[in-house]
C-alpha positions as CSV (number, residue, x, y, z in Angstrom):
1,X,39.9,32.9,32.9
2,X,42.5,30.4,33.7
3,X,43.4,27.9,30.9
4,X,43.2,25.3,33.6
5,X,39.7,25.8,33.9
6,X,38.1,23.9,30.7
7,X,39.7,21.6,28.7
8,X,41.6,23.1,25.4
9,X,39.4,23.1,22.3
10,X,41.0,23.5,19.0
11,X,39.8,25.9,16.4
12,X,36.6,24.5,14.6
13,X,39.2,23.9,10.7
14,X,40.8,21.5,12.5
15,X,38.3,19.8,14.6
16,X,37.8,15.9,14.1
17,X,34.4,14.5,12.2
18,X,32.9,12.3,14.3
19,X,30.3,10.7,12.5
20,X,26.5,12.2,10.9
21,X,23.5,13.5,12.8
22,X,20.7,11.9,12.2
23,X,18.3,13.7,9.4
24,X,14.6,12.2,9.8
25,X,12.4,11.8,6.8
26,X,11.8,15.1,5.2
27,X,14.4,16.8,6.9
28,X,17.3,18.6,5.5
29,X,20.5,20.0,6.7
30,X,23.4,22.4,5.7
31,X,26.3,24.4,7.2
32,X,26.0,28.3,7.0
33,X,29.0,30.3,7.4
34,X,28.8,34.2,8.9
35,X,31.0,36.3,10.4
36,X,32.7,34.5,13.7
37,X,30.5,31.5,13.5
38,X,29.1,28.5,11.5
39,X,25.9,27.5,11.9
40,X,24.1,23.9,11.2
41,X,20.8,24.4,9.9
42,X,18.0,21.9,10.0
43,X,14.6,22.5,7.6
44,X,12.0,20.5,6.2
45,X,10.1,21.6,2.8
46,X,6.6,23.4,4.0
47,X,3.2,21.9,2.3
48,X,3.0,24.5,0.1
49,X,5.1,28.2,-1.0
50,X,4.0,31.3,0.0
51,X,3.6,30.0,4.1
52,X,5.3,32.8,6.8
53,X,9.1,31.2,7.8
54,X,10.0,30.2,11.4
55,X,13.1,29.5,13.5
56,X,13.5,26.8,16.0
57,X,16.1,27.1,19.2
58,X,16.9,24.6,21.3
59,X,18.1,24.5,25.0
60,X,20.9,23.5,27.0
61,X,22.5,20.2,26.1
62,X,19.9,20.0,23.1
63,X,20.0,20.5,19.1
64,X,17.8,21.2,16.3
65,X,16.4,17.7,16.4
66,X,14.6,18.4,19.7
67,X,12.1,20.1,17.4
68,X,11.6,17.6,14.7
69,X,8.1,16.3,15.8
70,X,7.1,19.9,16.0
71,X,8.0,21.1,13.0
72,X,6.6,18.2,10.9
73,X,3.1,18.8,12.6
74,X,3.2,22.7,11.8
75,X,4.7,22.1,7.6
76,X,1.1,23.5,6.9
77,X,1.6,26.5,8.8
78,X,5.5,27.9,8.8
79,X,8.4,27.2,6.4
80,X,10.3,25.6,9.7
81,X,14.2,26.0,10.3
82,X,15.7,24.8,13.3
83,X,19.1,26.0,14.0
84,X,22.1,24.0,16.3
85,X,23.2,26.6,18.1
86,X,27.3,26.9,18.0
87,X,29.5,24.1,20.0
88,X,25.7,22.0,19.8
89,X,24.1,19.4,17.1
90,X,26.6,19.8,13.9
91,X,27.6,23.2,14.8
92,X,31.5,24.2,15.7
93,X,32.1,26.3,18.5
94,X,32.2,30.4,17.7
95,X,35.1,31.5,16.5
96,X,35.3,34.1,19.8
97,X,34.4,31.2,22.6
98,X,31.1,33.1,23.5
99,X,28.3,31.1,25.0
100,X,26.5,33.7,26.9
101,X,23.3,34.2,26.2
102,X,24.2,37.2,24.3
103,X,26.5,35.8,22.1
104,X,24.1,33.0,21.2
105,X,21.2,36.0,21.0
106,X,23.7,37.4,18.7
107,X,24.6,34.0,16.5
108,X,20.3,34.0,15.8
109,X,20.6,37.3,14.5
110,X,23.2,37.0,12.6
111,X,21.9,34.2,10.7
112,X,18.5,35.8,10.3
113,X,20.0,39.2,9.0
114,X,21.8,36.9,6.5
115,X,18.9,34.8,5.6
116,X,16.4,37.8,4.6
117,X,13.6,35.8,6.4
118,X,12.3,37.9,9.1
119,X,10.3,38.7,10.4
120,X,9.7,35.0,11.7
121,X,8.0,32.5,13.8
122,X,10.6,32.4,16.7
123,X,10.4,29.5,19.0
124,X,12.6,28.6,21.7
125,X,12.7,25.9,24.7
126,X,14.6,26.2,27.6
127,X,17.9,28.4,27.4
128,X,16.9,28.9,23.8
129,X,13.7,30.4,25.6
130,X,16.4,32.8,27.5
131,X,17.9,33.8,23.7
132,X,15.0,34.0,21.7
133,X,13.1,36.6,24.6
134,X,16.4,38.7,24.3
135,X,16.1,38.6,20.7
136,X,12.4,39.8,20.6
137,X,13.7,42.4,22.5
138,X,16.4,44.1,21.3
139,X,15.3,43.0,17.2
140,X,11.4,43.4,17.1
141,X,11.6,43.7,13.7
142,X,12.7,40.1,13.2
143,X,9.9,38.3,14.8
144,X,6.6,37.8,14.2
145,X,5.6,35.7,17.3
146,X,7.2,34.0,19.9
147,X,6.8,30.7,21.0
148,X,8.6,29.7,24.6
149,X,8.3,25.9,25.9
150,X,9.7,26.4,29.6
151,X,12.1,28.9,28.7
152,X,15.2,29.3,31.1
153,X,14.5,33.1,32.6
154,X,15.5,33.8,35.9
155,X,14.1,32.5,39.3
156,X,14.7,33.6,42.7
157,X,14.7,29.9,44.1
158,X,15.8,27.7,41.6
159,X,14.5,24.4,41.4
160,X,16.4,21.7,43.1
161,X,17.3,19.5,40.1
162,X,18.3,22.1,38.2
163,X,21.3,23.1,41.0
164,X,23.7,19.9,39.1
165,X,23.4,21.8,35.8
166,X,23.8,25.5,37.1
167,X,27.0,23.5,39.0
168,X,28.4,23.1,35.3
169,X,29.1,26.7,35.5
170,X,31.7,26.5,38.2
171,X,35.1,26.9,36.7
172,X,36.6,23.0,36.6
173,X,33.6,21.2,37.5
174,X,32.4,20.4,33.9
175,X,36.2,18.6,34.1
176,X,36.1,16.9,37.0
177,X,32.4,16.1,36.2
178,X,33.7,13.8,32.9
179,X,36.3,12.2,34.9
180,X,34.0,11.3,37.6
181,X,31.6,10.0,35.3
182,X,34.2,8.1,32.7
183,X,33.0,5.2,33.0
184,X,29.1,5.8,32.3
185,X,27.7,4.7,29.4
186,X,26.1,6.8,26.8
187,X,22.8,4.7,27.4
188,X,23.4,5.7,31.2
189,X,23.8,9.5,30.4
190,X,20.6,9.3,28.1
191,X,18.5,7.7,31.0
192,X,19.7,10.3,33.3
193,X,19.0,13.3,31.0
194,X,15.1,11.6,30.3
195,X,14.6,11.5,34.2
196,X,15.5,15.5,34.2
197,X,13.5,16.4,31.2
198,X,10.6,14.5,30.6
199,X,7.4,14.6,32.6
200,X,7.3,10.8,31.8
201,X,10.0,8.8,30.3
202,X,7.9,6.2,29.2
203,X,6.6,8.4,26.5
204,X,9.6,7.9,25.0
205,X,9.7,5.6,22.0
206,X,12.2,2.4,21.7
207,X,13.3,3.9,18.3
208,X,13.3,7.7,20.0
209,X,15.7,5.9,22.8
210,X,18.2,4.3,20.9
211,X,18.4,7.3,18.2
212,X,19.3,9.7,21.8
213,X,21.7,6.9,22.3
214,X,23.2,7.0,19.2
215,X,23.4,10.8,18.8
216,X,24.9,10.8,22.8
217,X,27.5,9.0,21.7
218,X,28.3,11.1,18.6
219,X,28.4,14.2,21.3
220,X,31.2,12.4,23.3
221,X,33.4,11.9,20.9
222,X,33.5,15.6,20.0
223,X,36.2,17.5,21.8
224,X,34.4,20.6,22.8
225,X,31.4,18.7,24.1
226,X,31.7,19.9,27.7
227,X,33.1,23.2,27.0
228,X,30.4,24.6,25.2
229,X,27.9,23.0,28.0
230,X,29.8,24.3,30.8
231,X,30.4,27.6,29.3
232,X,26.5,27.8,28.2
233,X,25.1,27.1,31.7
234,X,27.8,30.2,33.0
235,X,25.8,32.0,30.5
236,X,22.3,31.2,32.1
237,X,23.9,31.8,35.7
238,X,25.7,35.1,34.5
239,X,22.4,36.3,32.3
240,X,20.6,35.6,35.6
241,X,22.9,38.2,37.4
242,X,22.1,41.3,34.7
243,X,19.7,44.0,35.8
244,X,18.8,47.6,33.9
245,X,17.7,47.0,30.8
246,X,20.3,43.8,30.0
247,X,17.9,41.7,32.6
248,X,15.9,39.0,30.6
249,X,12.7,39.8,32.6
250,X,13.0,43.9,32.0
251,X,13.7,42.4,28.2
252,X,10.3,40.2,28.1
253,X,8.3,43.4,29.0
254,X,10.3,44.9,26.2
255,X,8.8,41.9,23.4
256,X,6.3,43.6,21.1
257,X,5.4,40.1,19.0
258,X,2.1,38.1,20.3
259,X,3.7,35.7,22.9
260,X,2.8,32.2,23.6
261,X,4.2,30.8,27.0
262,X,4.2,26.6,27.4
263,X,4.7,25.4,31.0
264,X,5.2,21.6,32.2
265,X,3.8,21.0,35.7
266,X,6.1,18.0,35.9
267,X,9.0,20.6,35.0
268,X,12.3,19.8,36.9
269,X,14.6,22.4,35.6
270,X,12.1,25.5,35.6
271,X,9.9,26.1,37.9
272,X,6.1,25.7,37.4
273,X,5.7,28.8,39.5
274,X,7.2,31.0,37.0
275,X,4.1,30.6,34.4
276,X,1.7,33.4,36.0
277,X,5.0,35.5,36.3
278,X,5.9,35.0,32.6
279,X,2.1,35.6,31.8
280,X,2.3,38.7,33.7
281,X,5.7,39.8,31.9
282,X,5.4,39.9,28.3
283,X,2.8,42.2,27.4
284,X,0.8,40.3,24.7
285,X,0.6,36.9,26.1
286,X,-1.2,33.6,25.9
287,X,-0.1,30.9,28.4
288,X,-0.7,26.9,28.0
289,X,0.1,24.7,31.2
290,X,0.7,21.1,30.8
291,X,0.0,19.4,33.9
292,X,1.9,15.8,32.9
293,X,4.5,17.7,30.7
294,X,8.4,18.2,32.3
295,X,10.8,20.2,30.6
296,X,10.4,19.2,26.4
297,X,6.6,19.8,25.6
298,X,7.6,20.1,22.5
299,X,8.7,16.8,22.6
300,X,6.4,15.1,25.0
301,X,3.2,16.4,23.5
302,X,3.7,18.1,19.9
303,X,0.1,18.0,19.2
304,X,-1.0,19.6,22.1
305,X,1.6,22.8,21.6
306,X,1.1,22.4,17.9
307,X,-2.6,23.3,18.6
308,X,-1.6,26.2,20.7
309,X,0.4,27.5,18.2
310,X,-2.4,27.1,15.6
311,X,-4.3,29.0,17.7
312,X,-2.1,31.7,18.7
313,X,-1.7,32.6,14.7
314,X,-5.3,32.5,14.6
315,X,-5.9,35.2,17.8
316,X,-3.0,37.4,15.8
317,X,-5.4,37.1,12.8
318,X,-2.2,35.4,10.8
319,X,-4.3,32.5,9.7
320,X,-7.4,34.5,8.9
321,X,-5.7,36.6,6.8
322,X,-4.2,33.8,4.7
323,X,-7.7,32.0,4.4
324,X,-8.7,35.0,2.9
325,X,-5.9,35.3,0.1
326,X,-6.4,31.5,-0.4
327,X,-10.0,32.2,-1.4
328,X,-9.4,35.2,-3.1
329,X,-7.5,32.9,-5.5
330,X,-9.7,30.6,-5.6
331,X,-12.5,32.7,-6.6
332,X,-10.3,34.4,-9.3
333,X,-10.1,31.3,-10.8
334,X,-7.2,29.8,-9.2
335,X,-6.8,26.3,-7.9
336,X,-5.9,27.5,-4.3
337,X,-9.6,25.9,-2.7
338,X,-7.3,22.2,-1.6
339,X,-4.9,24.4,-0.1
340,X,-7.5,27.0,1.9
341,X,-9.3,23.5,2.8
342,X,-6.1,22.2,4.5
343,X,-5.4,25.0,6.2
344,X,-8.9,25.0,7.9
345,X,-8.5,21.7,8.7
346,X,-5.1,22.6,10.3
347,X,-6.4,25.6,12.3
348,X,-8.3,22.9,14.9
């Protein structure tokens, strides 16, 4: 690749700090470093020990806080991390440049291996949908269940909005894209990227809007903004491209983990079509369409794929099962009855 193509990005020791992403109540964050890559890390502290861990992804253009409302409504549930994937949220690029969905697939396992805390939860919206599917595949023994909100795998006719972002992956458009668009303002941008992904703006909080702004115009300022955008959608395009056994929808026949599939019917970057395919796909799979929803359930309705969730642990018999320890407790003595009550009233 030509070095005229994307903008130069200096190595991730010497890149500028451009100000703090925004931590919501309960939330914590913190820097893990593993071999070619530094990860940001985004938890909150789960209601009580002892629950199963879980591992948010994001998509393209997104971070760790794109899961936020989610993983407050499910701290009864999981012990919930959310990781920025590298070059998005507080991550640095990789050390190597890789943004394919390999090399992201490849970050997630990484930081699981060095964690000790699979098998887990694995979520995933979007492109992160694309990783986390490749990761169920090829690592079976790091998940438990998979969770994908719209997840970017491939379609023969792509929707029509989406063809500006698959664009990105042109060599020297991401560059001519920022010059055309120099003079937009980050409010602009975040107005723009509502439109694409939400079934209905208007759900969208005054304080949820002016926090986007805010973290919009953190993303500018970093040097490697659109380099790791661009270079992520030519991993989409390029993933999209595999067949054999590296294609993504070869790999989702390949999951073995209970698989719950969320679909938006006002979904402007993946097709609503592609839900009875999906279904079809992964072998052990429960599918949730949300007729109002765009491209973000997780964001646009929470409690609705919170729900699903709930009741996806309950057809895999995980709840169950920990009812049953809580009350084994309980009867030995224990004060574990407040906690087996909670999680009924949890299960919906």
């Amino acid at each position: 690749m030509s070095s005229t193509e994307l903008p130069f990005v200096p190595p991730a020791n010497v890149l500028p700090k451009v100000g703090t992403v925004r931590v919501a109540e309960g939330e914590r964050l913190r820097s893990v470093e593993l071999p070619g890559v530094t990860l940001t890390v985004r938890s909150r502290p789960p209601a009580r020990k002892g629950l199963p861990p879980a591992l948010y992804v994001h998509g393209l253009g997104g971070s760790s806080q794109n899961w936020s409302a989610l993983m407050a409504l499910l701290d009864g549930v999981v012990d919930g991390e959310a990781v920025d994937l590298p070059g998005f949220g507080d991550s640095p690029p990789p050390d190597d440049g890789d943004y394919s969905v390999t090399g992201h697939a490849r970050a997630v396992i990484r930081y699981l291996d060095a964690s000790g805390r699979g098998p887990v939860h694995l979520f995933g919206n979007s492109l992160g949908g694309a990783i986390t599917t490749r990761v169920a595949a090829v690592r079976p023994d790091l998940v438990r269940t998979l969770t994908l909100v719209s997840p970017a795998l491939p379609e023969i006719r792509v929707q029509r909005a989406a063809v500006p972002t698959g664009l990105l992956a042109v060599p020297g458009v991401a560059l001519l894209f920022t010059r055309l668009t120099r003079e937009w303002t980050a409010e602009q941008r975040v107005r723009g990227v509502m439109a694409l992904c939400y079934g209905d703006p208007g759900r969208v909080t005054p304080e949820g809007f002016r926090n986007a702004v805010q973290e919009m115009e953190r993303r500018l300022r970093l040097p490697y903004f659109w380099d790791a955008m661009a270079r992520s959608a030519r991993g989409i395009v390029n993933a999209y491209t595999l067949g054999g056994q590296q294609g993504l929808w070869r790999q989702a026949e390949r999951v073995l983990a209970p698989t719950l599939l969320v679909y938006g019917g006002r979904d402007q970057l993946v097709g609503f079509r592609m839900a009875q395919k999906a279904a079809r796909a992964f072998r052990d799979s429960r599918l949730v369409t949300l007729p109002d929803a765009g491209h973000v359930a997780m964001m646009e309705y929470p409690e609705t794929v919170a729900l699903a969730f709930r009741e996806l642990l309950e057809d895999a018999g995980e709840l169950g099962a920990r009812r049953a320890r809580h009350a084994g407790r309980a009867d030995a003595g224990g004060d574990a009855v407040d906690e087996a009550g909670t999680d009924e009233s949890m299960g919906g």
